[in-house]
C-alpha positions in Angstrom: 0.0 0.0 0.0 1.4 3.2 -0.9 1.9 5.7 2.7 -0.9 8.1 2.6 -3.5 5.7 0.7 -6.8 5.1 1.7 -8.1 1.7 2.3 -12.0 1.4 0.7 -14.4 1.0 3.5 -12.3 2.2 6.2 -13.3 5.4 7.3 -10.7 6.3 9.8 -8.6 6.5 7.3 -8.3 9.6 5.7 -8.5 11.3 9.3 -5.8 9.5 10.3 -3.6 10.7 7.2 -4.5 13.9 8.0 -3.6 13.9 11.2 -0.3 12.7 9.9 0.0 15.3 7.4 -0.9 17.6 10.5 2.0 16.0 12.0 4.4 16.3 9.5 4.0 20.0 8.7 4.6 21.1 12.2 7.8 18.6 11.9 8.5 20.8 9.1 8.1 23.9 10.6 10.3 23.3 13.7 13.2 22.5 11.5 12.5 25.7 8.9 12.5 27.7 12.5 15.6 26.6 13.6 17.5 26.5 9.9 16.1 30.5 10.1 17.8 30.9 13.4 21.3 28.8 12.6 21.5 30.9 9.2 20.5 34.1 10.3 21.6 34.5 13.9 24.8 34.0 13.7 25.8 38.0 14.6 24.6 36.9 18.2 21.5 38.5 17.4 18.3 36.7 17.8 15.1 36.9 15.6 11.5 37.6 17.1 8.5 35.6 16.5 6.7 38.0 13.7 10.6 38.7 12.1 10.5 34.8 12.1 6.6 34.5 10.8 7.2 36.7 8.0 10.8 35.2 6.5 9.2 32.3 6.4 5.8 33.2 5.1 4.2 31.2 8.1 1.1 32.2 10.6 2.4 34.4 13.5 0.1 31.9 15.8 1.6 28.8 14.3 5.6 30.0 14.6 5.0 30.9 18.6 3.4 27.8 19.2 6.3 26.3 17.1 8.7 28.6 19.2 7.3 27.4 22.7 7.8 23.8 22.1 11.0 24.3 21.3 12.1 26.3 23.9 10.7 23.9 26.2 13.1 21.2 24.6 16.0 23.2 24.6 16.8 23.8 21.3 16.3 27.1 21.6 16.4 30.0 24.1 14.6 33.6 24.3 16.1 36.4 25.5 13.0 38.2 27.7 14.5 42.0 27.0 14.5 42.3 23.8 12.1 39.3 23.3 14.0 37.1 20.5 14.7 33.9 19.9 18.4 32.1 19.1 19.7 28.7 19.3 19.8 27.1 22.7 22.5 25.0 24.1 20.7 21.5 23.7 21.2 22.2 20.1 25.0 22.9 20.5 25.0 19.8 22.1 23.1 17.8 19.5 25.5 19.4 16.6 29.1 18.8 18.1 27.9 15.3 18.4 26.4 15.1 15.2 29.6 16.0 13.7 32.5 13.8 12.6 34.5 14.0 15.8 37.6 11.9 14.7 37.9 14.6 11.6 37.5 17.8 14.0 40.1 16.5 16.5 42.2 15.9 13.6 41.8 19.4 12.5 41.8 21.4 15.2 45.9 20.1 16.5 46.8 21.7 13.4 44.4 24.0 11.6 45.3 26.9 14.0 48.9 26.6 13.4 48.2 27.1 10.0 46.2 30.5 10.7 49.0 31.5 12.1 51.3 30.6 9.3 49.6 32.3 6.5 48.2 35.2 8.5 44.3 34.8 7.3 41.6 32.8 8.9 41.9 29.1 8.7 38.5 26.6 8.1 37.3 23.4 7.8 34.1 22.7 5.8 32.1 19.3 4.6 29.6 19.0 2.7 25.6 18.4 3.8 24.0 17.4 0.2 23.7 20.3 -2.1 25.6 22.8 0.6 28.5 23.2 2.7 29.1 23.8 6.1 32.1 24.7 8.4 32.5 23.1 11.2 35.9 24.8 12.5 37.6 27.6 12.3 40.6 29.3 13.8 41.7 33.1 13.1 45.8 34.7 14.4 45.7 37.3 17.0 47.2 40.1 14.0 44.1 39.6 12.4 40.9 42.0 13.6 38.1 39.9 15.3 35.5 38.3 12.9 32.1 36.7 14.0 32.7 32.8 13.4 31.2 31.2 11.0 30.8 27.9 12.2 27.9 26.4 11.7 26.8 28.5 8.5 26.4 26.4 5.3 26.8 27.9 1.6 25.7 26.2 -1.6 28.3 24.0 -3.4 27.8 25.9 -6.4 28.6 29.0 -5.3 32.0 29.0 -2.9 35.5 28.2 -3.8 35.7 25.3 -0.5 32.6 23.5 -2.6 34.6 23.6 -5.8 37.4 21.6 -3.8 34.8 19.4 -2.3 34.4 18.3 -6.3 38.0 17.2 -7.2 37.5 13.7 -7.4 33.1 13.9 -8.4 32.8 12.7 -11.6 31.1 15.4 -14.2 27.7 13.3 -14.7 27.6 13.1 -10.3 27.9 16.8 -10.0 25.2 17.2 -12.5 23.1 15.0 -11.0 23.9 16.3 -7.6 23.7 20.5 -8.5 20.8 20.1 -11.4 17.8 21.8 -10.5 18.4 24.1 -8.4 18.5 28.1 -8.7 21.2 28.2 -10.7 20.8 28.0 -14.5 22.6 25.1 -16.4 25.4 27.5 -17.9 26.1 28.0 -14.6 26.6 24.7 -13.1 28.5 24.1 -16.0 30.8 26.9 -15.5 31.1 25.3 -12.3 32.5 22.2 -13.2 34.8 23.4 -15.8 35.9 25.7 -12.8 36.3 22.4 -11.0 38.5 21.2 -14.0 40.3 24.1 -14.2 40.9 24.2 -10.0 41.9 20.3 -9.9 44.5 20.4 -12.6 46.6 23.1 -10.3 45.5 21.7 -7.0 43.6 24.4 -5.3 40.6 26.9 -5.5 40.8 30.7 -5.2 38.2 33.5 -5.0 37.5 36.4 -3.7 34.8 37.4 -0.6 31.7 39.4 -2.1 33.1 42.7 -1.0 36.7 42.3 -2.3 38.2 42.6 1.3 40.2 39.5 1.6 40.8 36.0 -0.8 40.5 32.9 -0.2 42.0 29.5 -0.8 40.9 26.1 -0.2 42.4 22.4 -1.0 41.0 19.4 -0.1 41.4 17.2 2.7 41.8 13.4 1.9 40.2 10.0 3.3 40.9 6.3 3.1 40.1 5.4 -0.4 40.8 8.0 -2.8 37.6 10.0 -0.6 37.7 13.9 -0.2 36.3 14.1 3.4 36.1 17.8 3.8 37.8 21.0 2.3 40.9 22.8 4.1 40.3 27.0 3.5 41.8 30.0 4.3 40.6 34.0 4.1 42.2 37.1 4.9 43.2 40.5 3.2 46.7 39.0 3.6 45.9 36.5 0.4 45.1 39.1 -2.0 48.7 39.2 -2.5 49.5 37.1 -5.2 53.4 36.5 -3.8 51.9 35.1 -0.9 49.4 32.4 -2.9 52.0 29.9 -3.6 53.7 30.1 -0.2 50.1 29.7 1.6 49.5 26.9 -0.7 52.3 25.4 0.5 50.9 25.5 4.1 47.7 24.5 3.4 48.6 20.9 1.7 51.0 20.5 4.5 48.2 21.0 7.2 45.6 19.2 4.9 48.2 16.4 4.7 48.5 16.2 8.5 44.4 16.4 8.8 44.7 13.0 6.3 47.3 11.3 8.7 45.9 12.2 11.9 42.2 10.8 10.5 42.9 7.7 8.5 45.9 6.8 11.3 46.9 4.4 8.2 47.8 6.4 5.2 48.9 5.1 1.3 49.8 6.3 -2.4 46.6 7.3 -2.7 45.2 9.0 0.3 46.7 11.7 1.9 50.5 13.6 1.2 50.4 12.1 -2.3 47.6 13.7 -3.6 47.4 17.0 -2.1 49.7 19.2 -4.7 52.8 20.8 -3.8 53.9 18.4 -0.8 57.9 17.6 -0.1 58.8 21.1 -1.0 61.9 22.0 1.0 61.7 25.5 1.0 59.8 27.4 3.6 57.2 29.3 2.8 57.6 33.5 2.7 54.7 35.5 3.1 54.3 39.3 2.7 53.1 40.9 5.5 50.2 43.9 5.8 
């Protein structure tokens, strides 16, 4: 029986698939409430109930009732001055275990080192279906404080980390994985030829929306010829193109360390052999702002 289908001459049927239906919108909503408060709050600064109610095109009514349960579970907390909502710590809790611990410990002995090295903020992002998300994140002391962005997720299609995500994706998977979304077909296109174009020298490069800073991303390998996750950096300190190459250098050293420390077990095919640019003797010189 398909879910959902009546059976003839059983009348609590279609009350009890609309029930269910019942059910699963307000399942729906809960999660569109708290993808509205991990996207959007991430300044520190909450949302209210009718800011909420109107993003999402939603009943004012329906969001608070929405908002209630789940500040009753913990997921999320409201601040009674100014009356908004923002992520609680249950769900803190829920995402650091969600996430792939082994990788993050493996990332974060080295990934701040690296910061350091190439003066600019130094990431880690993996990718959640058609989107990526960081999941660390380390920034020097020279460099001005910046509101983290852990947490946030991007679509593939549209960052320089989701390019290196790609490396090993063949063409007719990234169709199938990017095709229909907003973007037009020219453009995922572009994107894979960008993908192309990004594997054949061994990293990604771009610049923030605003011109401010550059970034840089390579990926990060796993047991089997696997890209696990993506290895960035930003800062104004990259749109220096003398310091590319040295920072390059850095980064497939500290991706390489990521691929020992999280396959414990490396080979010619995962890790320090196929991240670009490794065994070069010469350390790395950077031009400093």
């Amino acid at each position: 029986m398909v879910v959902g289908e009546a059976v003839p001459g059983d009348a609590s049927k279609p009350d009890d698939r609309r029930a269910g239906s019942r059910e699963l919108s307000t399942l729906w909503r809960g999660i569109e409430v708290l993808q509205v408060l991990q996207q959007w709050t991430w300044k520190g600064e909450g949302w209210g109930n009718n800011r909420i109610a109107e993003y999402l095109d939603a009943d004012k009514s329906q969001i608070s009732r929405t908002l209630r349960v789940l500040t009753e579970a913990g997921l999320v907390v409201r601040d009674e001055v100014t009356r908004s909502y923002r992520l609680g710590p249950r769900m803190y809790s829920l995402g650091m275990r969600a996430a792939d611990q082994q990788l993050m410990r493996a990332a974060a002995a080295v990934i701040l080192r690296a910061a350091e090295a190439v003066d600019a903020r130094a990431f880690l992002v993996v990718r959640i279906g058609t989107e990526v998300c960081t999941i660390w994140s380390e920034q020097p002391e020279t460099m001005r404080p910046f509101v983290d962005s852990i947490g946030m997720v991007y679509p593939v299609i549209a960052t320089d980390t989701g390019r290196a995500l790609m490396y090993n994706t063949p063409d007719a998977e990234i169709r199938k994985l990017l095709q229909g979304g907003v973007h037009t077909s020219a453009q995922l296109e572009q994107f894979i030829s960008r993908v192309h174009e990004d594997r054949g020298r061994g990293f990604s490069s771009g610049l923030v929306q605003d011109g401010s800073s550059a970034v840089l991303a390579l990926p990060v390998w796993g047991a089997g010829r696997s890209i696990v996750a993506t290895l960035g950096a930003e800062g104004p300190a990259l749109l220096d193109q003398a310091n590319i190459i040295p920072a390059v250098r850095v980064l497939s050293q500290t991706a390489a360390a990521i691929t020992r420390r999280y396959t414990a077990v490396m080979d010619a095919h995962n890790g320090t052999a196929s991240v670009p640019y490794q065994g070069w003797p010469d350390p790395p010189k950077f031009t400093r702002h």
